[in-house]
C-alpha positions as a printed Julia matrix, in Angstrom:
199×3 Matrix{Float64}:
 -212.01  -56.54  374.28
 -213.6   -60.16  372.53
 -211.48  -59.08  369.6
 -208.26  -57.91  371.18
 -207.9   -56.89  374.77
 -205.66  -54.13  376.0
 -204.44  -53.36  379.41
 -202.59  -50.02  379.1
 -200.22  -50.95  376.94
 -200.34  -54.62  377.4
 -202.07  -56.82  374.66
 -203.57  -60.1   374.81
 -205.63  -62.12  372.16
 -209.5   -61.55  373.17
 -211.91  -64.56  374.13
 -214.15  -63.69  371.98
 -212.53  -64.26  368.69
 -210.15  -66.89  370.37
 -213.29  -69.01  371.41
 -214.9   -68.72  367.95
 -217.61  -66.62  369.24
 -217.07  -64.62  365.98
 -216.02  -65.58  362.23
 -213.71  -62.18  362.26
 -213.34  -58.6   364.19
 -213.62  -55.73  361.45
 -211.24  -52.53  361.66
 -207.88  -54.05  363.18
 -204.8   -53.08  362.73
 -202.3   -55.72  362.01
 -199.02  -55.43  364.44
 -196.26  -58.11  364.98
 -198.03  -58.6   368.43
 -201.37  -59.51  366.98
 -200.06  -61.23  363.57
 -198.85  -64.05  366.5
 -202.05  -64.83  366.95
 -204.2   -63.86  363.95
 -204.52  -63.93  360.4
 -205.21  -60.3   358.58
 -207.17  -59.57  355.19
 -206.38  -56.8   352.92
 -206.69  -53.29  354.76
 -209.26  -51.14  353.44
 -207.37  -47.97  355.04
 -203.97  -46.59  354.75
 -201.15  -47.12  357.21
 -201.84  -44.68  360.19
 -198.17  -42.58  360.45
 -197.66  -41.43  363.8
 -195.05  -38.76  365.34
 -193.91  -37.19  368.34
 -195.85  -33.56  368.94
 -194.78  -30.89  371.18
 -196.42  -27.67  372.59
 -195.43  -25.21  369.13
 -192.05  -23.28  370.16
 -190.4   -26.13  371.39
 -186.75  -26.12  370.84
 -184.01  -28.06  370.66
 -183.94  -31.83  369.07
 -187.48  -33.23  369.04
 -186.24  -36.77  368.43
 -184.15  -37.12  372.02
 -186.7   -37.6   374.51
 -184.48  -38.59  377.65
 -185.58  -37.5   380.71
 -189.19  -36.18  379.34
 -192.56  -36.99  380.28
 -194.11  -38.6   377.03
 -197.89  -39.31  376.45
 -199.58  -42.52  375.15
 -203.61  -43.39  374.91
 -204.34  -46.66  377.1
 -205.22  -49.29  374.65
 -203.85  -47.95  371.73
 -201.09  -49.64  369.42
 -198.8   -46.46  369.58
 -197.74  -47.7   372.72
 -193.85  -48.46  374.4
 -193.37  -51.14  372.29
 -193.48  -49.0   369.21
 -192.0   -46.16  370.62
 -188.91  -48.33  371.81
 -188.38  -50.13  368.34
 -187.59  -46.26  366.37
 -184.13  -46.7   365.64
 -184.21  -42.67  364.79
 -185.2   -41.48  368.41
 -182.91  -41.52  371.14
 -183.57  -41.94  374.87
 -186.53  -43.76  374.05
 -186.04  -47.02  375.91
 -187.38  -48.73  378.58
 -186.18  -46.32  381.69
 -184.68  -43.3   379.43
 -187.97  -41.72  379.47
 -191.18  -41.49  381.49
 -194.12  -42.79  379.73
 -197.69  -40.88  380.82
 -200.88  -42.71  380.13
 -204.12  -41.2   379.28
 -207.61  -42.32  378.31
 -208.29  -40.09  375.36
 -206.52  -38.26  372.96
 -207.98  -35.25  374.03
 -206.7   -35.59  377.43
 -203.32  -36.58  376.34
 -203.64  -33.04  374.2
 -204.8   -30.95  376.88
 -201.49  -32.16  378.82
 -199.2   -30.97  376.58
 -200.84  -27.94  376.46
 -201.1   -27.16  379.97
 -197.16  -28.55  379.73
 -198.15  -31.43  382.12
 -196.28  -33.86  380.01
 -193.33  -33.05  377.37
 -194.65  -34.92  374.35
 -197.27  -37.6   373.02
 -197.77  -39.66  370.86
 -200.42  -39.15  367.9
 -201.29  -39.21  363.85
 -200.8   -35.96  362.22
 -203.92  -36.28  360.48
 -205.42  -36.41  364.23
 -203.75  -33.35  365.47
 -205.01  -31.4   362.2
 -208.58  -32.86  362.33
 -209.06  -31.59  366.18
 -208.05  -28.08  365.34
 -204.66  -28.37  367.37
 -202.07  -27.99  364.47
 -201.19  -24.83  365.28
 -200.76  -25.15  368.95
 -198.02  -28.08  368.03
 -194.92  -29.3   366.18
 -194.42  -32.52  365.07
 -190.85  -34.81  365.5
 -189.67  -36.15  361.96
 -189.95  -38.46  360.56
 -193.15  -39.7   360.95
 -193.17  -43.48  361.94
 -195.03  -46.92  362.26
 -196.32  -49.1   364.55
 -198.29  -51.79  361.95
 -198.01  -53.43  358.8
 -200.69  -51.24  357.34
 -204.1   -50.35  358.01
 -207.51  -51.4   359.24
 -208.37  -54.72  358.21
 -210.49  -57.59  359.19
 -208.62  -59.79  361.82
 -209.52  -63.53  362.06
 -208.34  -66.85  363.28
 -205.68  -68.71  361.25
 -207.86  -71.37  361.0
 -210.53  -69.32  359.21
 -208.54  -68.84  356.06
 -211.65  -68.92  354.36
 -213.23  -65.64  355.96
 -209.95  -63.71  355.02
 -210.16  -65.12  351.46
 -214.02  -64.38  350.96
 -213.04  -60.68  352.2
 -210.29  -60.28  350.11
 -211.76  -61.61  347.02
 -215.51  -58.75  347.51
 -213.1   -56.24  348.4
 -210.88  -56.66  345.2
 -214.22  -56.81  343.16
 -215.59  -54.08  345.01
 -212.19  -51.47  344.89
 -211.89  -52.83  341.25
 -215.4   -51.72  339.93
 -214.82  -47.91  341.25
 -217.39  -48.33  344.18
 -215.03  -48.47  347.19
 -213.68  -45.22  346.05
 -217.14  -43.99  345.14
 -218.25  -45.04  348.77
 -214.91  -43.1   350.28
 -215.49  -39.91  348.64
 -219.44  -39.98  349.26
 -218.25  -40.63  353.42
 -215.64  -37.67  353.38
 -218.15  -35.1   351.97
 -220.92  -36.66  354.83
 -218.98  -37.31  357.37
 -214.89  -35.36  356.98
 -216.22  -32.8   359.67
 -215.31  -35.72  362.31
 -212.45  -36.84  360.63
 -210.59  -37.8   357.38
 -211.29  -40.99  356.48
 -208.23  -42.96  355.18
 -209.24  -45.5   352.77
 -206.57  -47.24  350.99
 -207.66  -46.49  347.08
């Protein structure tokens, strides 16, 4: 919360980073929302695609979500915001639909299972990882809610930081070892996840 603070689905610039406690925060995501306040290096991930999943059988159109109970992880940046700016789903603003909030994604999961909620809010590549693919469908298209991936997120008065980063990481990506480094962490450590470095 010194880097970025998040209140359910409210955002605010944290104290930490505003203050100058630290040079930069490592691992953000750049969104309009935190591009007002901060500056963003290269990412060294992928854009993280998100879509709408539903218990498997659902029927009917899985992009009109009036009236249904839809799921979203406190603190997260697939929140209302992003779910109200996707020009291809309908009943998805402020009123049309009832948003749900939950503290994990495995929470949020477990509630569409159980059919406590309609829908939620999640990456594919999150839904496949935790086993749960074939216990849900997925809305198309998949969608949005950043610029790209994880990056390091500084002030914009620390252009240097974002320069010095940008500069190793070219170097590094250029040589081979970034992509050396990713596939060395997916054969160690893919059990707990893909990892999504942008080669």
């Amino acid at each position: 919360s010194n880097c970025w603070k998040t209140e359910g689905d409210r955002e605010y610039p944290g104290t930490g980073l505003l203050a100058g406690y630290y040079d930069a925060c490592m691992g953000f995501i750049p969104t309009a929302a935190r591009s007002n306040s901060f500056n963003f290096s290269t990412s060294f991930t992928d854009d993280f695609k998100v879509t709408l999943f539903y218990n498997a059988g659902t029927e009917g159109d899985l992009t009109d979500i009036t009236g249904k109970k839809i799921g979203l992880v406190n603190g997260w940046l697939w929140n209302r915001q992003c779910l109200e700016k996707q020009k291809h789903l309908t009943g998805n603003k402020a009123g049309s639909y009832t948003p749900v909030m939950f503290d994990s994604n495995l929470d949020m999961a477990g509630a569409v299972y159980r059919g406590e909620i309609d829908a939620a809010i999640a990456v594919p590549s999150h839904v496949e990882d935790a086993g749960l693919s074939d216990m849900a469908v997925g809305a198309e298209p998949t969608y949005s809610c950043s610029s790209d991936g994880s990056a390091v997120m500084a002030r914009y008065s620390r252009m240097d930081v974002i320069e010095w980063w940008n500069e190793a990481f070219e170097r590094l990506r250029g040589s081979g070892a970034f992509r050396r480094l990713c596939e060395e962490s997916q054969k160690k450590h893919g059990h707990k996840g893909r990892i999504n470095c942008a080669l």
